[in-house]
C-alpha positions in Angstrom: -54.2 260.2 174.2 -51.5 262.2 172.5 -48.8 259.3 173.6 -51.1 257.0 172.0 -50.9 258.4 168.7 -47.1 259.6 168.9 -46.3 256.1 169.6 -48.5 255.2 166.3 -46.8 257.2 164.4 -43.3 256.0 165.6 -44.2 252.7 164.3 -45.9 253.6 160.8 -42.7 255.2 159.9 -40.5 252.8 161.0 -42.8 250.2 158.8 -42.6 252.2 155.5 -39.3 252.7 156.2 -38.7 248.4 155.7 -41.3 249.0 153.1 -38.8 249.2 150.0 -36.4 246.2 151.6 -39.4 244.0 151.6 -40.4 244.7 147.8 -36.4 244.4 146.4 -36.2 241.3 148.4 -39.5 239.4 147.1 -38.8 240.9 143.6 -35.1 239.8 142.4 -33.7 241.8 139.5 -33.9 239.8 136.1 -31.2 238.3 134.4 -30.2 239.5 131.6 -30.2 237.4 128.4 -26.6 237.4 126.2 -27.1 238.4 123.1 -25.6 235.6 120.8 -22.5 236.2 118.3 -24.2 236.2 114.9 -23.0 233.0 112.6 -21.3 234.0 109.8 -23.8 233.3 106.5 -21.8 234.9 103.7 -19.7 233.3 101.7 -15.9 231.8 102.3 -13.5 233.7 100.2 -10.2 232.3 98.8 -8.3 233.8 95.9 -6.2 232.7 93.7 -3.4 234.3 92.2 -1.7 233.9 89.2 -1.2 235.3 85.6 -4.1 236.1 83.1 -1.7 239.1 81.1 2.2 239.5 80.2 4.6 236.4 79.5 2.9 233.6 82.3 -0.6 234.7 80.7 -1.6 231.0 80.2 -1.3 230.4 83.6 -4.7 231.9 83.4 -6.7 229.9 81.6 -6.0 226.6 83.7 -6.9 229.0 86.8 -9.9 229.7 85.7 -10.7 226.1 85.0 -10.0 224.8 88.1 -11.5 228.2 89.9 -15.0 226.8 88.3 -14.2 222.9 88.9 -13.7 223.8 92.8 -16.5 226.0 93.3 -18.9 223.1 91.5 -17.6 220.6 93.8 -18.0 222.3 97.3 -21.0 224.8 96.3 -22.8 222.0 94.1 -21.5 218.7 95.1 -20.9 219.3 98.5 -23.6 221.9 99.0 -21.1 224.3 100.1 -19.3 224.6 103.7 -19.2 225.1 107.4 -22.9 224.6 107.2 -24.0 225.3 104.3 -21.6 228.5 103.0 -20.7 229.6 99.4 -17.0 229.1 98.1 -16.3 232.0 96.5 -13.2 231.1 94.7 -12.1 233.8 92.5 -8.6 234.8 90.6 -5.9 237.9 90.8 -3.8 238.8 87.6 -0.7 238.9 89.3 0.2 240.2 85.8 3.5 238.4 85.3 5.5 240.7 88.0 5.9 240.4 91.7 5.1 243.5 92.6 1.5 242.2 90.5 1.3 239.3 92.7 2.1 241.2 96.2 -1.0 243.7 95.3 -3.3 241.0 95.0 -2.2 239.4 98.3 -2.9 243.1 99.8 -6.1 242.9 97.8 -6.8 239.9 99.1 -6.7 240.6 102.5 -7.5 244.7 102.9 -10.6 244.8 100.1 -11.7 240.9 99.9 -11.5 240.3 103.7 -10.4 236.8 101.8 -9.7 233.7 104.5 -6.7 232.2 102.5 -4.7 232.9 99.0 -3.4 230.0 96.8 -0.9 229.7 94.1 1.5 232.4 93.6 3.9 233.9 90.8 6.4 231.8 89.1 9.6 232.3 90.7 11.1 232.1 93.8 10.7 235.9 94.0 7.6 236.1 93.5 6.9 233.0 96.2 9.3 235.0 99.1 7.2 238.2 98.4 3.9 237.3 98.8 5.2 234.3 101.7 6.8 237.8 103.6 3.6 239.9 103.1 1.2 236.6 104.5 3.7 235.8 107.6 3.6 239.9 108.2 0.0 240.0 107.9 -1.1 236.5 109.3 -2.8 235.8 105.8 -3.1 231.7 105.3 -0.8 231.1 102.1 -0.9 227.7 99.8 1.6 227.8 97.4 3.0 225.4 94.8 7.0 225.0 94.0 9.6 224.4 96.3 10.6 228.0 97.5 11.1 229.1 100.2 12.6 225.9 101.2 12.1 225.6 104.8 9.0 226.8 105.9 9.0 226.1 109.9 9.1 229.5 111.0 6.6 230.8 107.8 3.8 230.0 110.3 1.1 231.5 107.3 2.8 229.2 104.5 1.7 226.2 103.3 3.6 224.0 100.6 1.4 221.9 98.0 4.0 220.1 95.6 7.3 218.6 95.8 9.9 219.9 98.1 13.5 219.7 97.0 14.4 216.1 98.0 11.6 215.1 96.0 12.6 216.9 93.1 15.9 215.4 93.4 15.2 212.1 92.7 14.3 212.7 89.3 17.9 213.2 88.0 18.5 209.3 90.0 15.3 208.1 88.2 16.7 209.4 84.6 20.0 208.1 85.4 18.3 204.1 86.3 15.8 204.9 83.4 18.4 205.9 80.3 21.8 205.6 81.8 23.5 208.4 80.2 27.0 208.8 80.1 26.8 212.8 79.1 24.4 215.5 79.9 23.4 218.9 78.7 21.2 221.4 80.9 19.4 224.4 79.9 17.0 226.5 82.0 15.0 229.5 82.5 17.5 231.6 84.5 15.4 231.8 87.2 16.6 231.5 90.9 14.1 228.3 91.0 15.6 227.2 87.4 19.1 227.3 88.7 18.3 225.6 92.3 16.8 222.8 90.6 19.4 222.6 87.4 22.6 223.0 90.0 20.9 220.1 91.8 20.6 217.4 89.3 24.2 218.5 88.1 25.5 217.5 91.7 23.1 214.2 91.5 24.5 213.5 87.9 28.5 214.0 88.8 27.7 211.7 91.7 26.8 209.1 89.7 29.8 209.1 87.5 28.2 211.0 84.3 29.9 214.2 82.6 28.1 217.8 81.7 28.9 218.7 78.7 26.8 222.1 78.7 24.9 224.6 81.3 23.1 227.2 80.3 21.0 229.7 81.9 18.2 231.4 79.2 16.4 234.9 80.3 13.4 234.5 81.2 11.7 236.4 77.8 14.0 234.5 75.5 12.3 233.5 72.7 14.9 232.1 70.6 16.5 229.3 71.6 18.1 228.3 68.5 21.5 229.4 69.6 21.2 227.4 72.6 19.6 224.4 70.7 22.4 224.4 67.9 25.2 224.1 70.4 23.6 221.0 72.1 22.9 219.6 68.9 26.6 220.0 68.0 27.4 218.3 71.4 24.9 215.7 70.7 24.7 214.3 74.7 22.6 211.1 75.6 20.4 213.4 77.9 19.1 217.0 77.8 17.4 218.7 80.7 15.2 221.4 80.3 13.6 223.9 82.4 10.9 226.6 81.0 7.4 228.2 80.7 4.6 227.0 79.2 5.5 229.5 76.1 9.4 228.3 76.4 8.2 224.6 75.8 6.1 225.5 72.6 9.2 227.5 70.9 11.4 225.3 71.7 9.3 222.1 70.3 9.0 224.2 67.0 12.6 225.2 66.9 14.2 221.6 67.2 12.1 220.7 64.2 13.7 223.7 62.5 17.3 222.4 63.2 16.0 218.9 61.9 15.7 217.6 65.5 18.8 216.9 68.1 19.5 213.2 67.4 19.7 211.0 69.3 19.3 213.1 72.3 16.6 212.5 75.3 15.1 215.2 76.8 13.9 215.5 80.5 11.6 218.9 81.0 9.4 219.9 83.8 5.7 220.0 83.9 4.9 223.0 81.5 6.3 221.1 78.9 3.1 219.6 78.5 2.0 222.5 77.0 3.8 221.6 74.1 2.8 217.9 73.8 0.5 219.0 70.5 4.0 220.1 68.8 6.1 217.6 66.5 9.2 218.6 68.4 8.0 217.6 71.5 6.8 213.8 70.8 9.0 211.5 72.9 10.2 214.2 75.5 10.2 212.9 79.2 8.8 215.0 82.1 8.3 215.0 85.8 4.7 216.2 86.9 2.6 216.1 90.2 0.1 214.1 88.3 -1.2 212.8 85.5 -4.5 212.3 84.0 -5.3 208.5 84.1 -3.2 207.7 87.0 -4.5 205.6 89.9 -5.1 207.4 92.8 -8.4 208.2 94.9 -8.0 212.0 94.4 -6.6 212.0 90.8 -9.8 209.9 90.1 -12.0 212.1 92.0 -11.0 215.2 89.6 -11.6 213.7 86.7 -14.9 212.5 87.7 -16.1 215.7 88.5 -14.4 217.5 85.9 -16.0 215.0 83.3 -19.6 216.0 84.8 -19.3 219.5 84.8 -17.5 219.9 81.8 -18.7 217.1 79.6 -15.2 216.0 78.9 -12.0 214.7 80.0 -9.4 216.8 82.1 -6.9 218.0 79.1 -4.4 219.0 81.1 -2.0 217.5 83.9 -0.9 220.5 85.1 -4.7 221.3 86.6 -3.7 219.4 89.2 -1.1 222.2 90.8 -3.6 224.4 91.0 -6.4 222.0 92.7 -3.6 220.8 95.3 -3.2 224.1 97.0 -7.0 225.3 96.8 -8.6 222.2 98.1 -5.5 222.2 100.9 -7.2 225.4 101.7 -10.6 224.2 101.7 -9.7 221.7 103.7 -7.7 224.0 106.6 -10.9 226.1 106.4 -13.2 222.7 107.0 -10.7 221.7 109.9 -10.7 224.7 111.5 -14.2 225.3 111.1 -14.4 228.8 111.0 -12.7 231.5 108.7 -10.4 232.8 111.0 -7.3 233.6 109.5 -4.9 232.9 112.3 -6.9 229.6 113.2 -6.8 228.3 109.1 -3.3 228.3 109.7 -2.9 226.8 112.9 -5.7 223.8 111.4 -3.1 223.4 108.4 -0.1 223.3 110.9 -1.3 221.5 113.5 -0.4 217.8 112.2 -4.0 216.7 111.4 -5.0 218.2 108.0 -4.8 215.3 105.7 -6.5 214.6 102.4 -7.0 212.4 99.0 -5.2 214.6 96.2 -4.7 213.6 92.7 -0.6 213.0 93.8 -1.7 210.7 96.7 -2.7 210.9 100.3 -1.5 214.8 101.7 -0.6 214.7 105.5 0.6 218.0 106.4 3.4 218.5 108.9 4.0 221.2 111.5 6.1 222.6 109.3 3.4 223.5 106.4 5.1 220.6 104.2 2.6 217.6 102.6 4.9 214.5 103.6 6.2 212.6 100.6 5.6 213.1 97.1 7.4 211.5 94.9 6.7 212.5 91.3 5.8 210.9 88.5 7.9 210.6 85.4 5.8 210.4 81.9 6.8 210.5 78.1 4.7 212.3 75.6 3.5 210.3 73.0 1.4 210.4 70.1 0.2 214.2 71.3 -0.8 212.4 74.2 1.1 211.2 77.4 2.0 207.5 78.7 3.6 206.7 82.4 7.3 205.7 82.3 8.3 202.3 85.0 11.3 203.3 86.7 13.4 200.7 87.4 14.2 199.7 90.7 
């Protein structure tokens, strides 16, 4: 009997003990679920910087316009971006300095947590500064002007407007368009103001014509009459000019004040439309990006939306600087499809971020550079401006 019950026992413990196998094997551990990485919902941040205080202060009003214009065409026309996100498009008063501009960058990207910056100062140190802070800090930068000139190894930076061979086909267009036989050149001694003066000097000497005056102003000058006398003295057939917004209007008012310069043509750059309300200015020529009333998809585009939100039309050309470089941002975001810094500029690099702007179809090399954009040449008339032909 007792060997009966030892051998029971034997096998009762030897079942419990395959008791716990049994249950782990007919019960298999759950899976567990990934938890999914949240989709961003706030909004899509891209600042702008220029100048709302010291001498480039009207900078800031055109910002702001086009800062409200670009936000009512993704946020209301568009109803917003990468499914359904705010543009929060908002400005930086770089407040006329470079150091003023750098901050904001830093603002930009340490306090904003901002996915790209557009504009810039106005000089070429301004534009190296805050181009060096974005390529150290992997910020996405769209700037305007043609500084720094080659931007292959600026992986962050992003040009909008002309680059230099561009630009230097207006001094060939001026020579088809008036043929002058002597030239006078003053600028804003700026680095930019003397890269693109010293430029159209070589162009001009290569095509046989004389310079009979370079000058270089500073950059606060805000009498020109010196300079203005001397040219008049010299009376050439052509007079190049590049200044500020505020360097246009003096200078319009001052060559009334000397009883005008003659015979003399003037060529300026596109802050000279500034000045188109001014007597002195009324048959000045001047290079721009764009015009308002010329034919292309994206220049029509702007003033169609500008006209509904506004109630008017655009009243100035030089909008269309500052609506180039965001909307090349908005559109590097959109390609991308995500806020990511480093990808933005990778989508705006990567050869397939093209799009309708006011200047003309924009189709971005690997080199951050928009293809070719030749500029337009018009002549302000009647407070008002008209397109020039050039001849072929």
């Amino acid at each position: 009997m007792l060997k009966r019950w030892i051998i029971i026992g034997v096998a009762l413990i030897f079942a419990l003990s395959l008791l716990p196998a049994c249950v782990e094997q007919g019960t298999p551990t759950p899976t567990p679920t990934p938890t999914p990485t949240p989709t961003p919902t706030g909004p899509v941040k891209i600042c702008g910087i220029t100048s709302w205080t010291g001498p480039m202060g009207m900078s800031g009003a055109i910002g702001d316009v086009t800062i409200d214009l670009v936000e009512y065409q993704v946020n209301e026309v568009e109803g917003g971006m990468l499914g359904g996100r705010e543009l929060d498009f908002y400005g930086c008063d770089g407040r006329s300095t470079t150091a003023g501009c750098v901050a904001c960058a830093r603002q930009a990207l340490y306090e904003d947590d901002a996915s790209a910056i557009v504009w810039g100062g106005f000089s070429a140190a301004d534009a190296f500064a805050i181009s060096d802070f974005c390529e150290e800090n992997e910020l996405p930068y769209f700037l305007w002007g043609a500084l720094p000139q080659d931007l292959c190894d600026r992986k962050f930076t992003v040009r909008n407007t002309q680059a230099m061979p561009s630009m230097m086909l207006i001094a060939d267009y001026m020579t088809k368009l008036l043929k002058p036989e002597t030239v006078a050149c003053l600028s804003v001694d700026t680095t930019d103001g003397h890269l693109y003066t010293e430029g159209w000097i070589e162009e001009f000497k290569a095509a046989g014509i004389e310079i009979v005056y370079e000058e270089y102003a500073p950059p606060e000058t805000t009498d020109y009459t010196p300079y203005l006398t001397s040219i008049k003295h010299l009376n050439p057939d052509l007079l190049t000019i590049i200044s500020t917004n505020e360097g246009y209007i003096a200078i319009a008012k001052q060559i009334v004040g000397l009883g005008g310069l003659g015979d003399t043509e003037i060529l300026a750059d596109p802050p000279a439309e500034s000045a188109q309300g001014e007597d002195g200015a009324q048959g000045w020529y001047y290079w721009c990006l764009w015009y308002v009333g010329a034919d292309t998809p994206g220049g029509k585009k702007l003033e169609e939306d500008y006209y509904a939100l506004y109630g008017g039309p655009v009243y100035i050309s030089l909008i269309s600087f500052y609506y180039h470089c965001a909307w090349s941002a908005i559109n590097a975001v959109k390609l991308a499809g995500t806020t990511d810094r480093v990808k933005v500029a990778e989508a705006a690099r990567s050869g397939n971020l093209v799009w309708e702007a006011p200047a003309g179809t924009l189709s971005f090399t690997t080199c951050g550079e928009p293809g070719t954009m030749p500029p337009f040449i018009v002549r302000i008339q009647d407070r008002g401006v008209v397109p020039v032909q050039i001849p072929e």
